[in-house]
ROVEXGU-959014 format. One record per residue (C-alpha): residue number from 1; residue in three letters; x, z, y. Coordinates in Angstrom, 1 decimal. Last residue first. Layout:
<drenpas>
NUM_ALA_X_Z_Y
...
</drenpas>
This chain:
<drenpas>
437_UNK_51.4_-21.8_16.6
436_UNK_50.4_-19.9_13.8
435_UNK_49.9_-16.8_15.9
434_UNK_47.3_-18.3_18.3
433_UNK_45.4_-19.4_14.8
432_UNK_45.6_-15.7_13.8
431_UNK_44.3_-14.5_17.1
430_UNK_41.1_-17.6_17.5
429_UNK_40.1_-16.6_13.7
428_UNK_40.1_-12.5_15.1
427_UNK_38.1_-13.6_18.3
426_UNK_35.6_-15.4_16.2
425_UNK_35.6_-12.6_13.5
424_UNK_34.7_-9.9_16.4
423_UNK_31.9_-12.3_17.8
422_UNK_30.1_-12.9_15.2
421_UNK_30.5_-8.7_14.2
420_UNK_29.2_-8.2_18.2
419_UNK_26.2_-10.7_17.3
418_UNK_25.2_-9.5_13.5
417_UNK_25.4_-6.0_15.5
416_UNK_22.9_-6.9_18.3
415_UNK_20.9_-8.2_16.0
414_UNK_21.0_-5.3_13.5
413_UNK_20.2_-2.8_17.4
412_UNK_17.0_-5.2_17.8
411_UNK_15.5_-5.1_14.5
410_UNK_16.1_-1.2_14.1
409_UNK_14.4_-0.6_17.4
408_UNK_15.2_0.3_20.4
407_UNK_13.6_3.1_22.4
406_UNK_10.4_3.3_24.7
405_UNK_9.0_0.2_23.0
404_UNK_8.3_-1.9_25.9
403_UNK_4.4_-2.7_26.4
402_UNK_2.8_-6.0_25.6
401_UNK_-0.1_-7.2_27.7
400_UNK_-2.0_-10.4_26.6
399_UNK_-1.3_-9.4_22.9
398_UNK_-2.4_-12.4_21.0
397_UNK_-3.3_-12.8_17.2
396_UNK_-3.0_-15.2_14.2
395_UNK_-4.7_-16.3_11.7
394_UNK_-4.3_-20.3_13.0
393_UNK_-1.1_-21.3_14.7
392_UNK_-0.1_-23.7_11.5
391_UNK_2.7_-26.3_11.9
390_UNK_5.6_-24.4_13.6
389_UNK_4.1_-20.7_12.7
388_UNK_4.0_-22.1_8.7
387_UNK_7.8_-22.7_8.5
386_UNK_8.7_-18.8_10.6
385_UNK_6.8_-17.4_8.0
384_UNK_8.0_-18.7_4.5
383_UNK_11.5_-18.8_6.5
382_UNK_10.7_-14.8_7.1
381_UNK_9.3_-14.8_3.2
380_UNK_12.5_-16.1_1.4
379_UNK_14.3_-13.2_2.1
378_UNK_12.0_-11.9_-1.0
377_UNK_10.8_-8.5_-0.5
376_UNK_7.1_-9.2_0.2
375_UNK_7.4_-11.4_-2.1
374_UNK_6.0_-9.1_-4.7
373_UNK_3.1_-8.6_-3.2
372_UNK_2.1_-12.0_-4.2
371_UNK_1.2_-11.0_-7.3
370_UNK_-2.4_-10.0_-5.8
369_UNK_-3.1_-13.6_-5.1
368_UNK_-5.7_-14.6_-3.1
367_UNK_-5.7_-12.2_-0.3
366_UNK_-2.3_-11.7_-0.5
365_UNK_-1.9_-15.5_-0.2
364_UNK_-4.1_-15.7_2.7
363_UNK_-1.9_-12.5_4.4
362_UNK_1.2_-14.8_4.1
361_UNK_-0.1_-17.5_6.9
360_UNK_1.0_-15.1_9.8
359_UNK_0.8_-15.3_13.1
358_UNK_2.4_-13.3_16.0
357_UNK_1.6_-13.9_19.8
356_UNK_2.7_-11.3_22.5
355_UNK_2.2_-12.0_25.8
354_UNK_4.6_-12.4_28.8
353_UNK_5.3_-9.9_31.8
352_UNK_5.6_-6.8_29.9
351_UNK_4.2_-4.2_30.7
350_UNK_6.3_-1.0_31.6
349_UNK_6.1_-1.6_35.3
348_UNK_9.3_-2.9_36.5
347_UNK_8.2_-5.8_38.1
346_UNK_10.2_-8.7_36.1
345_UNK_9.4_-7.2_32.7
344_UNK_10.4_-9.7_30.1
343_UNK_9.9_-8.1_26.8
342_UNK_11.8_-10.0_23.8
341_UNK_9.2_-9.1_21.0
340_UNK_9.7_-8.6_17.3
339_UNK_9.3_-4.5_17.8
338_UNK_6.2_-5.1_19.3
337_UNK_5.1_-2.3_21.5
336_UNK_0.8_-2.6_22.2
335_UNK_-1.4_-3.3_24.9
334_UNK_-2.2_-2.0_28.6
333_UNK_-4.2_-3.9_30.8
332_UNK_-7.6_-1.6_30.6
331_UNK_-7.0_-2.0_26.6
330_UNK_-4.7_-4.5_25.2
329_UNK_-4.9_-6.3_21.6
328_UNK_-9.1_-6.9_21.6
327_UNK_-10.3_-8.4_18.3
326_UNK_-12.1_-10.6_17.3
325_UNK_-9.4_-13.1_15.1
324_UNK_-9.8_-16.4_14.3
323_UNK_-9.8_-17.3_10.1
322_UNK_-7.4_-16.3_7.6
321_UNK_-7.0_-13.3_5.6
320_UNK_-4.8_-11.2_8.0
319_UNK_-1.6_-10.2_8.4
318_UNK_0.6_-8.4_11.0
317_UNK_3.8_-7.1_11.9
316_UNK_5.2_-8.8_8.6
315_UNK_8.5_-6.9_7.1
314_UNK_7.6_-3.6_9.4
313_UNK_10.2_-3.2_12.1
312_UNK_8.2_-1.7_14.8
311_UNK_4.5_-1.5_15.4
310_UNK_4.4_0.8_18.3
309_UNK_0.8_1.7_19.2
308_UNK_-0.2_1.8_23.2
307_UNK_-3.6_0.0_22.6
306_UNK_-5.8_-1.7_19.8
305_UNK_-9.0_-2.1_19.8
304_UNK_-11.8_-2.9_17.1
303_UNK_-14.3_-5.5_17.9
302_UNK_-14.2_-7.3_14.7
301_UNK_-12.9_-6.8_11.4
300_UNK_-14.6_-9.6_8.6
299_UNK_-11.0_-11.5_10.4
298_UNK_-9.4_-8.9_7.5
297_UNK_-6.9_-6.8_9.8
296_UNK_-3.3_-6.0_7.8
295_UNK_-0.9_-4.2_10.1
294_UNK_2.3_-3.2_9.7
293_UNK_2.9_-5.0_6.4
292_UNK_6.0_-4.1_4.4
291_UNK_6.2_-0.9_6.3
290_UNK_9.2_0.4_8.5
289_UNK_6.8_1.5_11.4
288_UNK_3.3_2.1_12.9
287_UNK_3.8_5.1_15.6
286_UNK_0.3_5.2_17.1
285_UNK_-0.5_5.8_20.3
284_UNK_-4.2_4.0_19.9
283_UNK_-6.5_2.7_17.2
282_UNK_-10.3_2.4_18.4
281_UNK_-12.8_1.3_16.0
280_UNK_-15.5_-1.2_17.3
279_UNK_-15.9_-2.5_13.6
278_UNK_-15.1_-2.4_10.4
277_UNK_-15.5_-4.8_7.8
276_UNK_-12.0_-4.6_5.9
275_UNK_-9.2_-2.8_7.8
274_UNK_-5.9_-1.8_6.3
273_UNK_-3.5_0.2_8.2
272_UNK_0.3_0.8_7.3
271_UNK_0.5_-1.3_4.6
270_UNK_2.9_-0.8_1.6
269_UNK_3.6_2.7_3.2
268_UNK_7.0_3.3_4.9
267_UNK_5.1_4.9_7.9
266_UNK_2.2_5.8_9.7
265_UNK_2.2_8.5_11.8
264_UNK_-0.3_9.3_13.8
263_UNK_-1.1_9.6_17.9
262_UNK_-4.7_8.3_17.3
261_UNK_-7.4_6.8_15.2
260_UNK_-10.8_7.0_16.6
259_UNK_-13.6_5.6_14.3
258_UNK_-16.5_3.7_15.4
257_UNK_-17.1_1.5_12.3
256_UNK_-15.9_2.3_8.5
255_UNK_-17.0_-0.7_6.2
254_UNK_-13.9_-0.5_4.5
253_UNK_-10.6_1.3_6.5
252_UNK_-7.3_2.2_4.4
251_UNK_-5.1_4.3_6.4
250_UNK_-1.2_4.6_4.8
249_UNK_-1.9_1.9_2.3
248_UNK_-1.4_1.0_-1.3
247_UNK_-1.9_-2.0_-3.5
246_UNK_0.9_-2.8_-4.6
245_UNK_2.5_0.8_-4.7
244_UNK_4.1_2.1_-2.1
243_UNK_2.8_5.1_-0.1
242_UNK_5.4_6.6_1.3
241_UNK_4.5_8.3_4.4
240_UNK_1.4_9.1_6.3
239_UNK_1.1_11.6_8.9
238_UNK_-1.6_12.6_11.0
237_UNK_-1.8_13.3_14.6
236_UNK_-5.0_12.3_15.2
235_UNK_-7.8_10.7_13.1
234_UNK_-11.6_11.2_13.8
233_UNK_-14.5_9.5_11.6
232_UNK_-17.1_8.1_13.6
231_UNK_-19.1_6.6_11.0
230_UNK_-18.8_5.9_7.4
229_UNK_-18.8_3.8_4.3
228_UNK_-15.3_3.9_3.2
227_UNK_-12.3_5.5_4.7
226_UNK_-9.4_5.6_2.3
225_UNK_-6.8_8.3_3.2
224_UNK_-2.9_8.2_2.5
223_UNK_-2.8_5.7_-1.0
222_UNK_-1.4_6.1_-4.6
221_UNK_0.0_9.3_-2.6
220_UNK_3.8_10.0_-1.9
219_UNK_2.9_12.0_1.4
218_UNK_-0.2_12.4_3.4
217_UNK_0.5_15.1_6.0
216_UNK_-2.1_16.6_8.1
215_UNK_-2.4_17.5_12.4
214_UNK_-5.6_16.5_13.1
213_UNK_-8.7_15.4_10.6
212_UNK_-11.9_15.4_12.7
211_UNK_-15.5_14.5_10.3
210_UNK_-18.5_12.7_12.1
209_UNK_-19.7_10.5_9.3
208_UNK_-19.9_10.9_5.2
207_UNK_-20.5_7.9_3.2
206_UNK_-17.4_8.2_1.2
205_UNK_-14.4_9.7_1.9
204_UNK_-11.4_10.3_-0.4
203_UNK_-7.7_11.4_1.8
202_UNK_-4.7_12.0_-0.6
201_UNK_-5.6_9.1_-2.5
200_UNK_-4.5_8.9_-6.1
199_UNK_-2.6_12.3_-5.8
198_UNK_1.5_13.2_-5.5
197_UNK_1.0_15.2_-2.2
196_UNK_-1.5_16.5_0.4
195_UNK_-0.2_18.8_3.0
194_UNK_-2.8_19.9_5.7
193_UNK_-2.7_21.0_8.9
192_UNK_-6.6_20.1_9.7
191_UNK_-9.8_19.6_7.9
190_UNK_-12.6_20.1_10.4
189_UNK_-16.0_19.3_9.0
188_UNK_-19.1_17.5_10.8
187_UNK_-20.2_15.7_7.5
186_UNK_-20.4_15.3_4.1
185_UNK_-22.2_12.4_2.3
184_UNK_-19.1_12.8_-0.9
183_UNK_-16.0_13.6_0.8
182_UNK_-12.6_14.4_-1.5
181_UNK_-9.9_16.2_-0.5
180_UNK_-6.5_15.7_-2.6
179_UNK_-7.6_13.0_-4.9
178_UNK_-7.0_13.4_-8.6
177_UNK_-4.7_16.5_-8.5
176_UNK_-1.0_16.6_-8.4
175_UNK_-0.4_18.5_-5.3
174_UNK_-2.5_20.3_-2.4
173_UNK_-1.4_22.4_-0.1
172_UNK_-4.1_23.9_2.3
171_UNK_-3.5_25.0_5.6
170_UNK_-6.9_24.2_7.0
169_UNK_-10.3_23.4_5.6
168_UNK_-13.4_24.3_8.0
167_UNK_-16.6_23.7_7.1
166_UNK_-19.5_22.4_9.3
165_UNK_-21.2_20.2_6.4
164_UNK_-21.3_19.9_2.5
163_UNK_-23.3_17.2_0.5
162_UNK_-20.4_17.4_-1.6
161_UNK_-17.4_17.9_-0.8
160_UNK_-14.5_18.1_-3.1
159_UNK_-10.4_19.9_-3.1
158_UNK_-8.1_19.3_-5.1
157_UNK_-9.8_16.6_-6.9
156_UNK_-10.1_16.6_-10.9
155_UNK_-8.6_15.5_-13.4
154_UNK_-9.2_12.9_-16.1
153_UNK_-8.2_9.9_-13.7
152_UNK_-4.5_11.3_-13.3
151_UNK_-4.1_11.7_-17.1
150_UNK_-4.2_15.6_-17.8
149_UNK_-1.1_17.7_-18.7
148_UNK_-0.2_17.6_-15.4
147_UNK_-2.9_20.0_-14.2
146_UNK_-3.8_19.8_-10.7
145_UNK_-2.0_22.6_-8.3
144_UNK_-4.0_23.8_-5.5
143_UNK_-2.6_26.3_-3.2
142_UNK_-4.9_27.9_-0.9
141_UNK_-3.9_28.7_3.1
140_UNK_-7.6_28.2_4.5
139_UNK_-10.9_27.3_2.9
138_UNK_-13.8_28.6_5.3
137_UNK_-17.1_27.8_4.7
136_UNK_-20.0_26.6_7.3
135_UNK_-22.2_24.9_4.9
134_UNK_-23.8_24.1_1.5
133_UNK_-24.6_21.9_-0.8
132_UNK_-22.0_21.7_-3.5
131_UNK_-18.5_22.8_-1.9
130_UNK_-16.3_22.3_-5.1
129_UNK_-12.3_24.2_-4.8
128_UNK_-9.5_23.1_-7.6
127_UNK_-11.5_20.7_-9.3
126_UNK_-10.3_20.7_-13.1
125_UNK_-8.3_23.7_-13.8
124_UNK_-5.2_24.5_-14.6
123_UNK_-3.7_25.7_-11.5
122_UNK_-5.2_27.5_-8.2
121_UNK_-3.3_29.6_-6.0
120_UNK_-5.4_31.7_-3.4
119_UNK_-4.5_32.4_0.1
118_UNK_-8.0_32.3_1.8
117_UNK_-11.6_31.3_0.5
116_UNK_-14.2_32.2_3.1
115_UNK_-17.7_31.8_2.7
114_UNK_-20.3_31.1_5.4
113_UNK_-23.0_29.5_3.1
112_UNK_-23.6_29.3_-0.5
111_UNK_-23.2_27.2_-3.7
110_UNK_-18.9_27.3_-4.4
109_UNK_-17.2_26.8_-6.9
108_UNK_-13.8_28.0_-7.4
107_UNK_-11.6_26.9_-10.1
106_UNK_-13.9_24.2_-10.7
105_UNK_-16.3_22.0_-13.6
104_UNK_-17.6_18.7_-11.9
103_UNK_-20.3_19.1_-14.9
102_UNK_-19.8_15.5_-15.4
101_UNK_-16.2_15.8_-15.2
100_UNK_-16.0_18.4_-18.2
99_UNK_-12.4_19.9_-18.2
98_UNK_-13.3_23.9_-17.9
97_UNK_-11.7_26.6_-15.8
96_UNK_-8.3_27.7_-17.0
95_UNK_-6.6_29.4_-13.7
94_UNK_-6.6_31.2_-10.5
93_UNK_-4.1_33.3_-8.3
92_UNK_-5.8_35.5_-6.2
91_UNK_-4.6_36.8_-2.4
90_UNK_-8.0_36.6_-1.2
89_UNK_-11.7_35.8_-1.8
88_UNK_-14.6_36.4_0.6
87_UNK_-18.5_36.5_0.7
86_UNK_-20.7_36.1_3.6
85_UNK_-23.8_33.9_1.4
84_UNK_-23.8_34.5_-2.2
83_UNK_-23.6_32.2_-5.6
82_UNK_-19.7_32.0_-5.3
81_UNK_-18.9_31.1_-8.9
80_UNK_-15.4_32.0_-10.2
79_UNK_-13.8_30.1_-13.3
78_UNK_-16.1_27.6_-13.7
77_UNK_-17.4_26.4_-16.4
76_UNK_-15.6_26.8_-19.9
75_UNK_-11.7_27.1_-20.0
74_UNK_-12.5_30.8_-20.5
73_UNK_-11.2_31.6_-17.0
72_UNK_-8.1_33.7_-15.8
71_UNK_-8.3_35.7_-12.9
70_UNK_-4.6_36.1_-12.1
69_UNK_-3.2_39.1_-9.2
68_UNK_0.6_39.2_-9.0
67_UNK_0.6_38.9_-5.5
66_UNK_-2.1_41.1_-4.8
65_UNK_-5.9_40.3_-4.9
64_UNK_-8.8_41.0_-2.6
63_UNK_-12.9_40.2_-3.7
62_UNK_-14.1_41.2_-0.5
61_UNK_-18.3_41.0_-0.9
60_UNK_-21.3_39.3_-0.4
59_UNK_-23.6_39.7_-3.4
58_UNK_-23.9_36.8_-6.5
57_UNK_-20.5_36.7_-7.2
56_UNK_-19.9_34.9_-10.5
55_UNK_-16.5_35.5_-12.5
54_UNK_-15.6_34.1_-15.4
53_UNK_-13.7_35.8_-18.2
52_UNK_-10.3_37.8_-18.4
51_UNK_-8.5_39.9_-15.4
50_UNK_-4.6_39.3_-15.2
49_UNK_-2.4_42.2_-13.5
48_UNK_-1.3_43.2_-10.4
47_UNK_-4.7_45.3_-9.3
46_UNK_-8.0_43.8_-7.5
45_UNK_-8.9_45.9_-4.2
44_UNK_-13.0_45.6_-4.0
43_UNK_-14.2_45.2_-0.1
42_UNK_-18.1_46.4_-0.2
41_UNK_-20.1_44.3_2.2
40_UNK_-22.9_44.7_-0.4
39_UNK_-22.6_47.8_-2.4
38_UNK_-20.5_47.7_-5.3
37_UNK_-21.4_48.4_-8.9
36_UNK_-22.2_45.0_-10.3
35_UNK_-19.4_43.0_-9.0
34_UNK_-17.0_46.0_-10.3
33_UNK_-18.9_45.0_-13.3
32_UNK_-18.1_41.2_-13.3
31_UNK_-14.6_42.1_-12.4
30_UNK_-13.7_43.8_-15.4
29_UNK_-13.1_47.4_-15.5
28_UNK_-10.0_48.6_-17.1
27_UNK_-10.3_50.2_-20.6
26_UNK_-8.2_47.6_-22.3
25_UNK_-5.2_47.8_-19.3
24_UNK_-4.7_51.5_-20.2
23_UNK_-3.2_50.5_-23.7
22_UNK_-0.5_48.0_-22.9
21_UNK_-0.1_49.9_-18.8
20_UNK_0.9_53.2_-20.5
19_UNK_4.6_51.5_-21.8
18_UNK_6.9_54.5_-21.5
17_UNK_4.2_57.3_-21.7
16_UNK_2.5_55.8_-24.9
15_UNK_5.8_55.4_-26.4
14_UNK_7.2_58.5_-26.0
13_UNK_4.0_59.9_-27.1
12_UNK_3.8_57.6_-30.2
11_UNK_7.9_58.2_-31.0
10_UNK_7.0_62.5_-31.1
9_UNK_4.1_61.6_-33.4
8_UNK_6.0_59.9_-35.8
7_UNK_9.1_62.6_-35.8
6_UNK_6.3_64.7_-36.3
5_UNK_4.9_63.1_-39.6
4_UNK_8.6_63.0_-40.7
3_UNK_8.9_66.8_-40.5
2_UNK_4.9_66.9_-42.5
1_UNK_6.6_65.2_-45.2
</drenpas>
């Protein structure tokens, strides 16, 4: 008996040295009482393993992870609360906050001023990052997955503003959530360099003026970014790609006035820019291309400008809902690349010496008829088109001062080859006749 009873404690030390992290783990600190026992400014230095319960931080510290670093909520709340001005969280991967929409629950939310949130991962979880009320934070580098196993509507966004000003959110990856970045009457904030993915609209904005977006990528979204309700908005060097549902749109502009949107990318969407009741906005040097409607201005959209954009090789250039349009199509004597346009440039200086004119009567029966998206692949639509030009000029617009492209486009270089193949089967009919006789 008492030989087997040390063979048994012999295995339990063995064991208990092999494998000391299974027992040690339970008497670790949790991160609410390192909270409690450091010293403001302190920097805490999280270990590689996953720390339980929700986390507020109500003193500004470092909270710094490593790589295998997890904070995993209760799937209550939120998962960390930043309560405190100055504090900052790094290198944390963060998971199961609650699913109650009215209490906009969050991987990270945040109440205070002047934070920074840098290089975390956050999954499974309702909002990824909430700004409520507050200014001057700092969200750059995160990862924010939304939860799949959620309906689309039933998440949350990746990231959401709410009365929240001065921020900066850069760097940020955002897939699968609601909307990517969400504004709610926030303004002044920088997002730029950021890649938004595989939401409902990669781009949410509501009532909220004054905001620059440079340099981010909207990418296989319901829609790119849907501008509603505000001022002076800033747009350069954006992408938006593939966005092709009925409905969708690369830039979607409704009641949005005074905006700048330049040097972007806007292609392959259902409609490349959308525009509904806003005015005086300026759209220049933009690459519009390869989607089923270019351009599609509501005649409620007046005073905007349009200058040095190449709109190539979308199905219709341009629609509208009917009615005379307002708007100015050159700026300074300088208007737009038409990829439909046979430039005649006698003096050599880049503008083309006849106008541009393009109408289109399909845009009423979009207006009226949502199913009528559909025939927006139909061959039938350029005879659709080119019938209602001959006995109907009105909806459409004028370009005084058309630019060359700069390169050719796709509709140019497939009529040059359906002319050289014409011409390759006449000389081959006129060989083969020669032979007979």
């Amino acid at each position: 008996m008492i030989k087997r009873f040390g063979i048994f404690i012999t295995i339990l030390s063995i064991s208990v040295m092999l494998f000391p992290g299974n027992s040690y783990a339970k008497d670790l600190p949790s991160i609410q009482t390192l909270l409690k026992q450091a010293d403001p400014g302190s920097v805490i230095q999280l270990q590689d393993r996953v720390y339980q319960g929700n986390v507020v931080i109500d003193k500004p510290v470092t909270l710094k992870g490593t790589e295998g670093t997890v904070i995993k909520g209760t799937g209550h709340r939120n998962v960390i609360t930043i309560k405190h001005d100055g504090t900052t969280l790094k290198n944390v991967t963060i998971k199961n906050s609650g699913s109650v929409l009215d209490e906009d629950n969050a991987g990270i939310k945040i109440y205070s001023d002047n934070n920074q949130v840098i290089n975390t991962t956050i999954k499974d979880s309702l909002h990824g990052i909430y700004l409520n009320e507050n200014k001057g934070n700092k969200l750059i580098g995160n990862k924010i997955l939304g939860n799949q196993e959620w309906n689309q509507s039933r998440r949350g966004d990746g990231i959401h503003l709410f009365h929240s000003s001065k921020n900066l959110i850069k760097d940020n990856t955002i897939d699968g959530s609601r909307d990517g970045v969400y504004f709610s009457f926030s303004g002044n904030n920088r997002i730029k360099q950021n890649h938004i993915t595989n939401t409902r609209y990669g781009l949410h904005y509501m009532y909220s003026d004054d905001n620059e977006f440079y340099g981010n990528a909207f990418m296989d979204n319901t829609g790119g970014a849907a501008i509603m309700y505000s001022d002076r908005v800033t747009l350069v060097k954006n992408r938006f790609y593939d966005h092709h549902d009925m409905q969708s749109f690369g830039i979607l502009l409704q009641t949005a006035n005074d905006t700048t949107i330049e040097k972007n990318e806007i292609h392959f969407n259902q409609k490349g820019i959308f525009m509904d009741q806003s005015n005086r906005n300026f759209i220049k040097g933009n690459l519009i291309t390869n989607n089923q409607i270019g351009l599609n201005v509501w005649n409620s959209s007046i005073d905007n400008r349009f200058t040095e954009n190449k709109i190539l090789d979308n199905n219709l250039q341009y629609t509208t809902n009917g009615g005379e349009d307002a708007n100015d199509w050159s700026v300074k004597g300088t208007g737009n690349a038409w990829s439909d346009h046979t430039a005649v440039d006698l003096d050599q200086d880049g503008v083309s010496d006849e106008p541009y004119e393009y109408s289109s009567a399909f845009g009423s029966v979009l207006a009226d008829q949502q199913l009528g998206n559909l025939f927006l692949y139909s061959p039938a639509l350029t005879l659709y088109e080119k019938w209602n030009q001959l006995i109907n000029t009105e909806g459409g617009i004028r370009d005084p001062h058309p630019i060359e492209a700069g390169q050719q486009s796709m509709y140019e270089f497939s009529s040059i080859l359906w002319i050289l193949g014409f011409v390759l089967a006449a000389v081959g009919l006129l060989r083969i006749r020669a032979k007979r006789y």
